[in-house]
C-alpha positions in Angstrom: 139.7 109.7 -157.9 141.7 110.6 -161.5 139.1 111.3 -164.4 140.5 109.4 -166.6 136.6 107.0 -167.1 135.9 110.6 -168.1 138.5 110.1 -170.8 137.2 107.3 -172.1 134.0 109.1 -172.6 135.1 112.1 -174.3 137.1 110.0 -176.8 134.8 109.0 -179.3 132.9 112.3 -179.0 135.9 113.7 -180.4 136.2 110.8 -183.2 132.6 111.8 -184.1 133.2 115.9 -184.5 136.1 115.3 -186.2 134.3 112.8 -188.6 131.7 115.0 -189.0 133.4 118.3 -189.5 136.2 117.4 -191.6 136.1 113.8 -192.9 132.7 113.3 -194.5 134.1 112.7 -197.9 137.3 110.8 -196.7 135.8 107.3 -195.9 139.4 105.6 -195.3 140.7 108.5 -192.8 137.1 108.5 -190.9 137.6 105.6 -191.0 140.8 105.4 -189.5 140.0 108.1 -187.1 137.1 105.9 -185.9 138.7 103.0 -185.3 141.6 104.6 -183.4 139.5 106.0 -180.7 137.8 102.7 -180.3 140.8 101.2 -179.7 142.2 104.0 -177.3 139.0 103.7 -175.6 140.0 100.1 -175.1 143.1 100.5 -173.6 142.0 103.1 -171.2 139.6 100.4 -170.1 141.5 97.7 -169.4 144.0 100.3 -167.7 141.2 101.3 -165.5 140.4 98.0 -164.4 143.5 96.2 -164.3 146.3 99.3 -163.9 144.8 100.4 -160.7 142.0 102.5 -161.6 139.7 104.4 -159.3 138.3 103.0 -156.0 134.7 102.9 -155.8 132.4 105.4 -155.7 131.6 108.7 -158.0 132.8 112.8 -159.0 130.0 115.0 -160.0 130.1 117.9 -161.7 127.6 120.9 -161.5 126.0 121.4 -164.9 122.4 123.6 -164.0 120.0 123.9 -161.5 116.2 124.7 -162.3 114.4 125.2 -158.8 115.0 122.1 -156.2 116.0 120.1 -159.7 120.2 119.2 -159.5 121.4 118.6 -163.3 124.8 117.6 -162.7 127.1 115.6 -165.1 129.5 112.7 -163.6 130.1 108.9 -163.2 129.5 106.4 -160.5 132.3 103.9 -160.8 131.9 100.8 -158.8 132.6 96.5 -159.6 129.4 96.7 -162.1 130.6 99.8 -164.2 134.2 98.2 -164.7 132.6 95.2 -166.0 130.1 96.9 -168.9 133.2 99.8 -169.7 135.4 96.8 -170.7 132.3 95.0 -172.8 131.3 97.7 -174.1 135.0 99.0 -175.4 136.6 95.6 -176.1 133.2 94.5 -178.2 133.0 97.8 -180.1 137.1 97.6 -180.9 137.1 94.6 -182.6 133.8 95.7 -184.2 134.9 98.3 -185.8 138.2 96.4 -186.8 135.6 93.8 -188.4 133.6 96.9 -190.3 137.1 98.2 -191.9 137.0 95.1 -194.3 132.8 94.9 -194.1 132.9 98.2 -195.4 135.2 98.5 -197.8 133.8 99.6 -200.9 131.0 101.2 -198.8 130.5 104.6 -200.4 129.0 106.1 -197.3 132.0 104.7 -195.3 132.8 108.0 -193.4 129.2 108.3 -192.0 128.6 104.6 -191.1 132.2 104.9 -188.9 131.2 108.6 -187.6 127.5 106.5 -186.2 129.9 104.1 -184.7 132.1 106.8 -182.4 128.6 108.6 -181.8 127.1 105.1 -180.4 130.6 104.4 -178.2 130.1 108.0 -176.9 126.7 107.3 -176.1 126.6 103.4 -174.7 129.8 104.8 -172.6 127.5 107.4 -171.7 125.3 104.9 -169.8 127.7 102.7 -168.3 129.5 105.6 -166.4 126.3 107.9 -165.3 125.9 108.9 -162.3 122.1 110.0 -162.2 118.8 109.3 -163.9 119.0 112.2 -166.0 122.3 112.0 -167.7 121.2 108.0 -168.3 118.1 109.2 -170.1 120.4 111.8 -172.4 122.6 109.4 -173.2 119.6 106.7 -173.6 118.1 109.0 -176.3 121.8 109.3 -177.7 121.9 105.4 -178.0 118.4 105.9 -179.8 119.6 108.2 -182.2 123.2 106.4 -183.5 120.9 103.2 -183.8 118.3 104.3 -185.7 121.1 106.3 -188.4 122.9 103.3 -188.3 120.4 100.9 -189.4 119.4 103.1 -192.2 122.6 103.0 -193.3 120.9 101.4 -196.9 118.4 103.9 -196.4 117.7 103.5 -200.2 116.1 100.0 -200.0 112.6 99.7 -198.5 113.4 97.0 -195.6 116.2 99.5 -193.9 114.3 102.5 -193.9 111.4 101.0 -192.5 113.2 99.1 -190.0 114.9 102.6 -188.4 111.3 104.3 -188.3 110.1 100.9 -186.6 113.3 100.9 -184.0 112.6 104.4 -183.4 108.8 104.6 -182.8 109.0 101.6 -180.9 111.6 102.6 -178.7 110.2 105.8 -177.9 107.2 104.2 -176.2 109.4 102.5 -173.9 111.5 106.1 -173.4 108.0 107.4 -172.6 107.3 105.5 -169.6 111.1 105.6 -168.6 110.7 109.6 -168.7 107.5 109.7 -166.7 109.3 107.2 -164.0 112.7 109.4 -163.7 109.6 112.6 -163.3 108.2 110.5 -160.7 111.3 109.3 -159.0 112.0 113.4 -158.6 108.9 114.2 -157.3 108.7 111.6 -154.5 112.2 111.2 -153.9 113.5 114.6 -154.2 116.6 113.4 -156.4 117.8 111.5 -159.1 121.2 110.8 -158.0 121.7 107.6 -157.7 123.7 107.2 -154.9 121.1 109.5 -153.5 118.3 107.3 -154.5 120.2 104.4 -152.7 120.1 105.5 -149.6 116.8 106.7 -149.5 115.6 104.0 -150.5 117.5 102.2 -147.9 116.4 104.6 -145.0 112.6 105.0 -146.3 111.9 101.8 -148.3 108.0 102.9 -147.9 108.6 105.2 -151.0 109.3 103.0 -153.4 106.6 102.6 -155.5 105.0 99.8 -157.6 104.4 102.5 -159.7 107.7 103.9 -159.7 109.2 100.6 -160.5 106.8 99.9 -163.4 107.9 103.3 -165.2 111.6 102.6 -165.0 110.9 99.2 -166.3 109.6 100.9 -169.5 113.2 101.9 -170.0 114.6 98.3 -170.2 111.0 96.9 -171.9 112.2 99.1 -174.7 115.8 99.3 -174.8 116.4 95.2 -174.5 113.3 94.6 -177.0 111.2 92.6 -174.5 107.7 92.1 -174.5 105.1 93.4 -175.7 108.6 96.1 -177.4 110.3 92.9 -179.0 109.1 93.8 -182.0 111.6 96.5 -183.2 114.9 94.3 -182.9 114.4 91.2 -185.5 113.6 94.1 -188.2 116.3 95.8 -187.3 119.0 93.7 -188.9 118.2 95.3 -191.9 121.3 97.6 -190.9 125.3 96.2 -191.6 126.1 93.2 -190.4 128.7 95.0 -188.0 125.5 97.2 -186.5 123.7 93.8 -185.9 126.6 92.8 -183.7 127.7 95.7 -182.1 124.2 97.2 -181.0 121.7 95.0 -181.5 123.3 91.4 -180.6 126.1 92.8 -177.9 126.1 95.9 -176.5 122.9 98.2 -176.9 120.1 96.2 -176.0 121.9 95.0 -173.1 121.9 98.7 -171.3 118.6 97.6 -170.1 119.4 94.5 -168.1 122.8 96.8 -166.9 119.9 99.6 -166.2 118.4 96.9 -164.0 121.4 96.4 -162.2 122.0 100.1 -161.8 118.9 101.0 -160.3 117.7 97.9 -158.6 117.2 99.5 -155.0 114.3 100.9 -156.6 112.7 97.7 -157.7 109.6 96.9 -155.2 109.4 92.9 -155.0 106.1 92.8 -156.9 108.0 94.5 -159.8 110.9 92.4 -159.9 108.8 89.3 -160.0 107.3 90.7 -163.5 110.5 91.3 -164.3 111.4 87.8 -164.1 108.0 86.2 -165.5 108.4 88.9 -168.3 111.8 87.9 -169.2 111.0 83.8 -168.4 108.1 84.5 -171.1 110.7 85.6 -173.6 113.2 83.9 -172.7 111.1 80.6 -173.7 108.8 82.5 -176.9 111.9 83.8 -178.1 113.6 80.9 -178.4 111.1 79.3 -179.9 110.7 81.7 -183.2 114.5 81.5 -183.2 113.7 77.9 -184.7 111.7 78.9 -187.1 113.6 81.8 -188.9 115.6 81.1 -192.5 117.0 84.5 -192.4 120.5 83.9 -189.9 120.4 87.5 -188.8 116.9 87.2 -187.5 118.0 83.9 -186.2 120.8 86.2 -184.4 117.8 88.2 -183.3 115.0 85.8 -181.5 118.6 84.0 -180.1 119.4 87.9 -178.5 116.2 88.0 -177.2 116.0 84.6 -175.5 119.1 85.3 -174.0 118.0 88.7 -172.8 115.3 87.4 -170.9 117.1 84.7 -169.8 119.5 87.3 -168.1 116.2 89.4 -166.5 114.7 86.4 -165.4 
């Protein structure tokens, strides 16, 4: 298989040094910069998936070992990934497009568009892992371009409130998510998740309840469901283009794409919480969405509903 989804990966990681490095008093040209790689990103995409990209399966590469624990670094490319790589890419493109004129006269331009590439590296980062390590890297990543995104107007209370809020409560949910990639190790021996797969296919006697509760902590905290729906309404305190791009289309939906990822290691008990747990918010969600005056926390409650409506 080429590595060109590898390509896609690396391209905004290169918008992001370059920002960083060179452009951090140069809004415009970050700018630019920025929004270019978005849109190569884009096209690499929808050449993947529609100019005969690779056939399914996935390329590992050896990173470290420490003991019986395999840290590699690659991507598992099937039907599922081809679907989030194009969302995630087309979304962010026209995104960023939108943020050229949001952010105008924006005097920390080059830093908002540098936390743009660094989020595209990082949601990219999840679509395309391979294994239950690299997704928690690039999870954390996710964690990190959020939370300096939304205090982009760190100066005013609400913002940077709401990026201590997203973080905190985010972390919890990383916790358990941590403990259950730990835990998939120990009893499983791997975290690869084609690995997993077949183990779990083979020996479906050790797949936990437990194990399956942990991962769920992942998603719980990443696609603000309850009792972790808290963070997300707050968190529109950020630019309007961060309230579409992470927090109404892309980010908070790498936990119901987690879900698809890694459902083989989902015991029926747990996936029927799952779906009362997303029915729940799905229906209270909806609900407060009726009773907001703010439209971005209206945008918020509506994210949520839908979000469980998708879990369910």
């Amino acid at each position: 298989m080429p590595d060109d989804p590898m390509l896609t990966l690396v391209t905004p990681l290169i918008s992001a040094v370059v920002i960083a490095l060179f452009l951090r008093r140069q809004g415009n040209l970050a700018a630019g910069v920025s929004v270019a790689a978005a849109g190569i990103v884009c096209l690499l995409s929808i050449k993947l998936i529609w100019g005969g990209g690779p056939e399914e399966g996935h390329v590992t590469y050896k990173w470290m070992h420490l003991g019986a624990l395999k840290m590699n670094l690659g991507y598992l490319w099937n039907s599922n990934t081809a679907t989030m790589l194009f969302v995630v890419s087309f979304v962010g493109f026209w995104i960023h497009i939108f943020s050229l004129g949001y952010m105008h006269d924006d005097e920390g331009k080059a830093r908002f568009f540098g936390g743009l590439s660094i989020f595209m590296f990082s949601m990219l980062g999840i679509v395309l892992a391979d294994n239950l390590f690299m997704i928690f890297i690039f999870w954390e990543l996710v964690g990190f371009s959020s939370y300096m995104l939304i205090a982009h107007y760190h100066k005013t209370d609400e913002a940077s409130q709401a990026c201590k809020k997203a973080f905190i409560v985010n972390r919890v949910g990383d916790l358990g998510f941590l403990l259950g990639i730990i835990l998939t190790f120990w009893s499983l021996g791997t975290v690869d998740l084609g690995e997993l797969k077949a183990i779990a296919a083979q020996h479906p006697e050790k797949v936990t309840h437990a194990l399956g509760l942990l991962l769920m902590c992942g998603f719980i905290g990443k696609s603000a469901q309850f009792p972790l729906h808290v963070w997300l309404p707050d968190a529109m305190a950020g630019p309007t283009p961060v309230s579409a791009l992470i927090h109404a289309a892309t980010m908070v939906a790498a936990g119901i794409y987690f879900l698809i990822r890694v459902d083989f290691l989902f015991t029926p008990q747990v996936l029927d919480l799952i779906m009362w747990l997303g029915a729940g918010m799905a229906l209270y969600a909806g609900v407060c969405a009726l009773t907001q005056r703010d439209i971005k926390k209206i945008l918020a409650y509506s994210t949520l509903s839908q979000l469980g409506y998708m879990a369910a």
